[in-house]
N, C-alpha and C positions, 0 to 999 in steps of 0.2 A: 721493765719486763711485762708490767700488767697491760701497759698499753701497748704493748708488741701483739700482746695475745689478743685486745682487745680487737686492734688492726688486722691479725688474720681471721679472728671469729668473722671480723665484718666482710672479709673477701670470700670466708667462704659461704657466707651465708645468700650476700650477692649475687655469687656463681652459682650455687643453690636454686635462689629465685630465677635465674638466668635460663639454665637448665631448665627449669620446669615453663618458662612462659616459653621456651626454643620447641620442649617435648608438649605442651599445648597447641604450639603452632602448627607443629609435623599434624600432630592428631585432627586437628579441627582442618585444616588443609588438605593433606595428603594420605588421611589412612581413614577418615570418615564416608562411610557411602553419599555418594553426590547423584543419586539416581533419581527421579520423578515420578518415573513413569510406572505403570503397573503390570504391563504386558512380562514376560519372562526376559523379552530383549528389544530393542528398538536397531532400527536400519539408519545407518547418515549415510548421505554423499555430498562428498565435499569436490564439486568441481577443480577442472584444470585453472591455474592462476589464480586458484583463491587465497584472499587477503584473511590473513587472521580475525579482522572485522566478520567477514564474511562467516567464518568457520565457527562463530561465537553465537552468531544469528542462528545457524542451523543448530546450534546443541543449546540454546539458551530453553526452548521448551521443554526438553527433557533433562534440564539440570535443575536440584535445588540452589544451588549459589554457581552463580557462571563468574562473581568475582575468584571466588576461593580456586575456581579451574582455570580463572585467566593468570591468579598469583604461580601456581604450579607449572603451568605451561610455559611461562617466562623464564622461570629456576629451571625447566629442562631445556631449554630451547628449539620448545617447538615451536614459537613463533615464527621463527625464520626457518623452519625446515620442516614447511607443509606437504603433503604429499596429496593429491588428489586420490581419489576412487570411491568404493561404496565398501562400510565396515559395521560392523556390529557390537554395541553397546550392550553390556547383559546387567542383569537388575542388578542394583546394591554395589556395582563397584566403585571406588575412589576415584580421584582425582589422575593418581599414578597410573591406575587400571586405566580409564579411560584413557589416558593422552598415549600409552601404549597401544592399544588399541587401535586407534586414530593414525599411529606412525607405521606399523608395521602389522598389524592386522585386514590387509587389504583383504577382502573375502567378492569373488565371484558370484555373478549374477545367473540366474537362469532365467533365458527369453526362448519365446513361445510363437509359432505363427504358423497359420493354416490358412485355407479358404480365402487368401489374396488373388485379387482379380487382375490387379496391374502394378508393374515395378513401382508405381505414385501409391499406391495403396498399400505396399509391403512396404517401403519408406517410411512412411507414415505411420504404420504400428508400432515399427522398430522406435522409432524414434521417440514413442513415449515411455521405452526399457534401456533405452540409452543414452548415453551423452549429449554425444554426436548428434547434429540436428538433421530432420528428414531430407534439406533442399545437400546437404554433402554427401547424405546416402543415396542419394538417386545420383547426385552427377559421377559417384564409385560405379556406381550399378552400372549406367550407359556410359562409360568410358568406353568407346573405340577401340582404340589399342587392347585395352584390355579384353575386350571382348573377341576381337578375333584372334587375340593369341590364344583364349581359353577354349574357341571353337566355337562362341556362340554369335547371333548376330542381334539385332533389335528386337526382333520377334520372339527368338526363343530364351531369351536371354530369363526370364521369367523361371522356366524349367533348370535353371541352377540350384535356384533354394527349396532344398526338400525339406518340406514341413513337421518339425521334429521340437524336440526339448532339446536347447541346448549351454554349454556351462562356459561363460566367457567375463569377462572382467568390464565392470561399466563404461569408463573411460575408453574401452577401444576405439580406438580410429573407425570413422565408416571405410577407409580401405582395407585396413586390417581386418575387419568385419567379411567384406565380401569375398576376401585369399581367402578366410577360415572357409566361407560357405564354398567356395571352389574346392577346396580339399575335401569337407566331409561329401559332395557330390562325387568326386572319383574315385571316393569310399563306399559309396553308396551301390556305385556302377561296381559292383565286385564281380570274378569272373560268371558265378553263376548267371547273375541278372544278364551280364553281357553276351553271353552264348545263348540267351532265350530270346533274348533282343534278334539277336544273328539268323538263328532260326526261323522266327516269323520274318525276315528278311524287312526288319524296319532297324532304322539308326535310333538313337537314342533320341534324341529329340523327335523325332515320331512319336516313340512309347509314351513321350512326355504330352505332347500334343493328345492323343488320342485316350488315354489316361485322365484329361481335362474334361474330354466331353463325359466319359463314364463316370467320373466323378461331378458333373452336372446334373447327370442325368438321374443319378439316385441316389439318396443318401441311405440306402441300407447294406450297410458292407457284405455281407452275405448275398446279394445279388449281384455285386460289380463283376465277378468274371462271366456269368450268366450274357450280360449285358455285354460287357468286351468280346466276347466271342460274337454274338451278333454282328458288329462291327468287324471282325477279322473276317466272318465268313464274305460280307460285303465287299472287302476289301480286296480278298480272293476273287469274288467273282466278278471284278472291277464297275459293282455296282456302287454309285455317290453313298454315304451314309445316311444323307437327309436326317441329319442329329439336328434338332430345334433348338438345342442351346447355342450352335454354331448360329444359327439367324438370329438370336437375342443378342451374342456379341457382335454381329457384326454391325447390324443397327444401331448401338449403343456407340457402335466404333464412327459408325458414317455421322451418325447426331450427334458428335462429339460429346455425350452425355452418357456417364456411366451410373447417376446417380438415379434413373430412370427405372421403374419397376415396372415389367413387363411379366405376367404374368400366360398368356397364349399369344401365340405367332398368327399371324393372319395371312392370307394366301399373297395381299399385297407385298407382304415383307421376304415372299419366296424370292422376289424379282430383285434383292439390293442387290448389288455389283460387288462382290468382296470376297475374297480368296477364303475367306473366312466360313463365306457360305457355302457351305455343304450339301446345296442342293442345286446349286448352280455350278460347283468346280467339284471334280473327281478328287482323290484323296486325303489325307491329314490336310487339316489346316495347316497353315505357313507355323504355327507356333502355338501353343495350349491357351484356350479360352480362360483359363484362372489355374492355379497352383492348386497343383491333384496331391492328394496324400499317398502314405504308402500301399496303402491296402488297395489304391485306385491305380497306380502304377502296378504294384504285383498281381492286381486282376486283369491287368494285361498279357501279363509274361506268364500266368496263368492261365490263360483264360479256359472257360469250360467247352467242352468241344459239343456241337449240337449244330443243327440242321438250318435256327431261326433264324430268320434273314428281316422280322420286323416286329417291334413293338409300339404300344402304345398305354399311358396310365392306366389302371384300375381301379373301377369304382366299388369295387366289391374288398379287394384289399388296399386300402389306402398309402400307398408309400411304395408302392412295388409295381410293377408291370405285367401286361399278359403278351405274350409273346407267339407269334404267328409265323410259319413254314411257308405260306402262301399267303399272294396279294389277297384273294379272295378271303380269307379268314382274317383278316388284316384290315380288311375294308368295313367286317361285322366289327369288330371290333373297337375301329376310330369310330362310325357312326351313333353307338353303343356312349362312346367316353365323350364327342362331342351334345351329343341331345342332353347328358348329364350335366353339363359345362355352360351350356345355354340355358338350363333351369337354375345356373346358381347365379346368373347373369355376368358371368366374367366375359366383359369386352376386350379385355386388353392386359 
């Protein structure tokens, strides 16, 4: 009998010690903060087809033990059941916290873009907020097919992506990217904007086109419908724009160099050959010289009504334009901005 008893003293002292080196394990493993970092939260993205190697590499900086989160990961089986996307780490949680996290806390990205000059340039931006590499978002972008079913063609294809904040998930596809940007554009196009469009008897890719050069031409948003009326009244009275930023793009277009800084037009540059130029061909350009924003677009559909039919910079207020009814007063004016222009020595 004493050794019966001695026999279960020892099983249960065993399971005892069992227990607690099990409930040591749990705690140093799975219920102890595995955090590094100091920030409130840290950002991972774990690419499409990554290998749990891979997924160890991206969280090894910001863990104190990446064994104790590799032991855990294996007991849940996250190894084999990786999900790509971009998710959020928050300070001080565990092992358990995090690999949850990681599997079903996929959290959305917000991407940002303005002031692209060319479908290769908005590519390019994208592509360092996205997965997706920039040479898949541009062959989305000029798809064919795609494009003439959407209504757009080479040219205008640009005036789809309206320059906005927007909330989309890392991993998206570059096609899935460019559906979305076609959707929020025929969103954008709401009936109001379209019946102002109709009105000034221009298509939507006009608005967009000509919205480009007002949005070249100043960067004080408080001035763009000032400046788009200009432009409308010309338009009206089937006078050319002779907009100068249309002869910087077209030159950049003909010199196949966009990464050229041109700072003033020269009368030689009146003379390039290019649909684009605006003082050689009557109307909108074939499609917008760079990606106008909202307030450049609705300073069209807006525009301020008034008489001026010409401006030119001001050197009195820097950033704005002085605006002229007649050639005559128009010609005081350039002379006035050029003599200024030539004492700062800009050639070009």
């Amino acid at each position: 009998m004493k050794n019966l008893k001695k026999i279960l003293l020892g099983v249960a002292l065993i399971g005892m010690i069992a227990m607690a080196v099990f409930a040591y394990y749990v705690y140093q493993n799975i219920l102890v903060p595995n955090t590094a970092f100091n920030n409130a939260e840290a950002h991972v993205y774990i690419e499409t087809g990554a290998s749990f190697n891979e997924v160890k590499e991206e969280l090894e900086p910001l863990l104190k033990s990446i064994e104790t989160f590799e032991r855990v990961a294996k007991r849940k089986g996250y190894v084999n059941n990786i999900r790509p996307g971009h998710y959020i780490i928050k300070k001080g949680m565990n092992n358990n916290e995090i690999i949850n996290s990681i599997r079903i806390g996929r959290v959305p990205i917000k991407i940002r873009f303005n002031n692209q000059e060319r479908l290769e340039n908005l590519a390019g931006h994208l592509a360092n907020q996205l997965e997706t590499d920039s040479i898949s978002l541009l062959q989305a972008m000029r798809d064919s097919s795609f494009l003439k079913a959407a209504g757009f063609n080479s040219n205008t294809a640009l005036g789809m992506y309206i320059p906005n904040t927007y909330e989309i998930y890392w991993t998206t596809s570059a096609v899935e990217f460019r559906d979305k940007m076609l959707r929020e554009y025929n969103s954008f196009w709401n009936e109001d904007r379209s019946a102002k469009a109709e009105q000034l008897e221009l298509s939507r890719d006009e608005v967009m086109a000509l919205a480009a050069i007002v949005q070249k031409e100043t960067t004080k948003v408080e001035e763009r419908p000032r400046v788009a009326g200009l432009y409308i009244n010309r338009i009206k009275r089937g006078m050319p724009l002779q907009a100068d930023p249309t002869v910087i793009y077209a030159k950049k277009l003909t010199d196949g160099d966009f990464d050229q800084v041109i700072k003033r037009v020269l009368n030689g540059d009146l003379q390039i050959d290019s649909e684009y130029n605006t003082y050689r061909y009557g109307g909108v350009p074939p499609g917008p010289i760079t990606m106008p924003d909202i307030s450049s677009i609705d300073a069209v559909l807006n525009y301020e009504k008034h008489d001026y039919l010409y401006m030119v910079a001001s050197i009195q207020n820097f950033g704005y334009h002085k605006f002229a009814k007649t050639h005559a007063q128009h010609v005081q004016n350039a002379v006035e901005y050029r003599q200024w222009i030539n004492n700062q020595g800009v050639n070009r």
